[in-house]
C-alpha positions as CSV (number, residue, x, y, z in Angstrom):
1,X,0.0,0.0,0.0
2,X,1.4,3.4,-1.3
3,X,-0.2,6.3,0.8
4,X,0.0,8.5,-2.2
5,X,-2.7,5.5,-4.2
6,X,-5.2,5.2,-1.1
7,X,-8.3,6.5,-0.2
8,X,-10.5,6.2,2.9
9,X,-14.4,5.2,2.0
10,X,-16.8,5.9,4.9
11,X,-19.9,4.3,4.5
12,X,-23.8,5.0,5.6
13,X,-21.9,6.9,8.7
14,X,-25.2,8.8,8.5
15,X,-27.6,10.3,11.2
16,X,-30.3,7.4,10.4
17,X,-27.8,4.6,10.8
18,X,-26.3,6.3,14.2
19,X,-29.1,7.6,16.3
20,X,-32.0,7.5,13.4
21,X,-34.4,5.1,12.0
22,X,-31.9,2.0,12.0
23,X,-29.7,3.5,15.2
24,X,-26.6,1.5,15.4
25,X,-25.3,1.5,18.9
26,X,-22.1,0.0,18.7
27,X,-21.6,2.9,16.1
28,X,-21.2,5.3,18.4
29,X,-17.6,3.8,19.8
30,X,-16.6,4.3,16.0
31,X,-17.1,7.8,15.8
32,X,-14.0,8.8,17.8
33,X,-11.1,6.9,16.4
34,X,-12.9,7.5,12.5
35,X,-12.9,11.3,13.2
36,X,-8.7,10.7,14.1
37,X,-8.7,8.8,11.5
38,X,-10.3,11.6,9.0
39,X,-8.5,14.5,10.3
40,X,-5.0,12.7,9.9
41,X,-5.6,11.6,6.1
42,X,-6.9,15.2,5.5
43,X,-3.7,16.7,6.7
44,X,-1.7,13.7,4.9
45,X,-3.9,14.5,1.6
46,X,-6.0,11.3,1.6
47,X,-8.9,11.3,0.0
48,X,-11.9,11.1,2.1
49,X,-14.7,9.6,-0.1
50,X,-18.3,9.4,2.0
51,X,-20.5,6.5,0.3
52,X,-24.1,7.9,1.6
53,X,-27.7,5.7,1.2
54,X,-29.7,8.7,-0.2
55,X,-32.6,6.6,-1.3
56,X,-36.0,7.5,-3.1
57,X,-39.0,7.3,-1.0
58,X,-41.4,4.8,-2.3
59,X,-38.9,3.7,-5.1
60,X,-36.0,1.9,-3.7
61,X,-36.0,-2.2,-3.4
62,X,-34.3,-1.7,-0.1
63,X,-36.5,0.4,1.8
64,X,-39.0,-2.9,1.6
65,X,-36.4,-4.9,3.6
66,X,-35.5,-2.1,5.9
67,X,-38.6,0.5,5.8
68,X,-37.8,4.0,5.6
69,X,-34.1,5.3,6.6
70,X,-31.6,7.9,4.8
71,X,-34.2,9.0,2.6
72,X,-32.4,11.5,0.3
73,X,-32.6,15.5,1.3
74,X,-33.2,14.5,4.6
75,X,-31.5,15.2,8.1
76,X,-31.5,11.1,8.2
77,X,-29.6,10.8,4.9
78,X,-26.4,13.3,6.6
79,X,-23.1,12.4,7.7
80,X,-23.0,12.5,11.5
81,X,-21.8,16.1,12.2
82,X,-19.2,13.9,14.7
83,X,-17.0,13.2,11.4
84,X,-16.7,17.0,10.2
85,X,-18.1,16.8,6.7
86,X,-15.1,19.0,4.8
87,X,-15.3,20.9,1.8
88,X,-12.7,18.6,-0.2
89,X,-14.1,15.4,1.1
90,X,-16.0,13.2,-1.8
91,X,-19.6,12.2,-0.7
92,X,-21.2,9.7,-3.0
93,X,-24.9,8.3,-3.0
94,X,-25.9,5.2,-3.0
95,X,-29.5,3.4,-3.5
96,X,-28.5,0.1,-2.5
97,X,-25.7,-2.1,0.0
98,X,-22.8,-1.4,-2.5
99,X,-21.4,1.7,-2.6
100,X,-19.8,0.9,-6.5
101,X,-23.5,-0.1,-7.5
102,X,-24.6,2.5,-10.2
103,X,-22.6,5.2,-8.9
104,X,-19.2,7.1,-9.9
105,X,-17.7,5.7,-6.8
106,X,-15.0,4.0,-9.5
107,X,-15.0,6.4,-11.9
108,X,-13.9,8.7,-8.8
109,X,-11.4,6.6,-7.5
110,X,-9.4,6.2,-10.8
111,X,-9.6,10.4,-11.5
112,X,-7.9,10.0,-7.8
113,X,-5.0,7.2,-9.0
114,X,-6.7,5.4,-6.3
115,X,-5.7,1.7,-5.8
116,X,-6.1,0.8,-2.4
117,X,-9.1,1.6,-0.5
118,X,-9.7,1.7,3.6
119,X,-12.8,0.8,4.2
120,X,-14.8,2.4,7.3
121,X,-17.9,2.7,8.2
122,X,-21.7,0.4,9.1
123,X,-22.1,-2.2,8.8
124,X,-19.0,-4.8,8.6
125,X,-21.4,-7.9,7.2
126,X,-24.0,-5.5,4.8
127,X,-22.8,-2.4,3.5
128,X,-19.3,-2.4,4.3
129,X,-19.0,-5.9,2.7
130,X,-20.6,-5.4,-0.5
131,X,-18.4,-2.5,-0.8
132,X,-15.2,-4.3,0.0
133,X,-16.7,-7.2,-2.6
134,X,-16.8,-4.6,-5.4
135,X,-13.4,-3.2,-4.7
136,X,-11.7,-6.3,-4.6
137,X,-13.5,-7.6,-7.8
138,X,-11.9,-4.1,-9.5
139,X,-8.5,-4.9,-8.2
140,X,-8.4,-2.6,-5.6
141,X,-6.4,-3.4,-2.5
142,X,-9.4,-3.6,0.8
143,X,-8.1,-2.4,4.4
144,X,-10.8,-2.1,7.3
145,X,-9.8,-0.3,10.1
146,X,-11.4,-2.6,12.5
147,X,-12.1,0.2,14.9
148,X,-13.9,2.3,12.7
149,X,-16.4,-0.1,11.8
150,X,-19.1,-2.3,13.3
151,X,-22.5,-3.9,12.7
152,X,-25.8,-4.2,14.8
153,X,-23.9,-6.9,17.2
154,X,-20.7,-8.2,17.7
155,X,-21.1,-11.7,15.9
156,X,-22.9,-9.7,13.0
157,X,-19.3,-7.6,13.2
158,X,-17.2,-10.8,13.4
159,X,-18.6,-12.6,10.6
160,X,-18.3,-9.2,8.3
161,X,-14.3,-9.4,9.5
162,X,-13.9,-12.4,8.7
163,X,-15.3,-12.6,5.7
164,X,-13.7,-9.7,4.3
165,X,-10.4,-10.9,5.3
166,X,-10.7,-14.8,3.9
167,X,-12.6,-14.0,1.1
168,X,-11.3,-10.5,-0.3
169,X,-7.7,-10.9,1.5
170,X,-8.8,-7.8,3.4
171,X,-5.7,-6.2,5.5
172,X,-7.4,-5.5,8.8
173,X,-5.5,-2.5,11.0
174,X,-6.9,-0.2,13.6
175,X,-7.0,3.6,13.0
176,X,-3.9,4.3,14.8
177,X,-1.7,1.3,12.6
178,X,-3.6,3.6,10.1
179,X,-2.3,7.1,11.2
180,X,0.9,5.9,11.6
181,X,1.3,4.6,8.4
182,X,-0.5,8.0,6.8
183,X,2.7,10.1,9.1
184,X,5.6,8.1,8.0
């Protein structure tokens, strides 16, 4: 991993996922060491790249499995004002678990000379993992900082580790491995 090739992608850290309609509790312990890890690849000049649910009411397949939640334009459908939103962060939206499906997310991370992605963000064994899948099947390197992820419980978590790292040889490091590396 080259940190001038790498990218940090946050996904669905959003007010619905947090405290909102699907409120993630184990979330909250994320926040702190993803807003360290932000503010150090900012000042390194590593891309930030939010993939965002912003779904259409009514419309999207998903909202039948999970009812109304980040519903685009809404307070819901915002990145937690924890995480700093900055003005040359990427946000990308997303109608369903993958944050590559139908959306620029790739053409983005190519513009960027991007070839390793760090994945962060809810949840581990949905969203996180179909993201990672996509990456990998693009040949792009998958880290998860471990600490800046989670799922609804801690075997949901586990299983979305573990997959990632068997199946998509996923590098798993914590944010401050991560910060390290980003200050060498």
């Amino acid at each position: 991993m080259d940190k001038k090739h790498v990218a940090i992608i946050v996904v669905d850290m959003l007010n619905d996922f947090v405290t909102g309609a699907l409120a993630c509790d184990r979330a909250k312990a994320t926040i702190e060491p993803t807003r360290k890890l932000l503010e150090a690849a900012r000042k390194n000049n590593i891309p930030v790249i939010f993939s965002n649910d912003a779904h259409l009411k009514g419309i999207d397949h998903e909202l039948k499995l999970w009812g109304d939640h980040a519903i685009d334009g809404t307070k819901g459908a915002e990145v937690i004002p924890e995480l700093g939103l900055c003005e040359k962060d990427y946000v990308v939206k997303k109608r369903r678990y993958s944050g590559f499906f139908h959306t620029d997310l790739e053409l983005l991370l190519k513009e960027l000379d991007v070839d390793s992605v760090i994945m962060t963000g809810l949840h581990t064994h949905m969203c996180v993992r179909h993201t990672s899948a996509d990456a990998y099947q693009l040949g792009y390197e998958v880290i998860v900082a471990s600490d800046c992820t989670d799922s609804f419980t801690k075997e949901d978590y586990d299983i979305g580790i573990k997959y990632l790292k068997e199946v998509y040889g996923a590098k798993i490091m914590t944010s401050d491995e991560l910060i390290e590396f980003f200050n060498e």
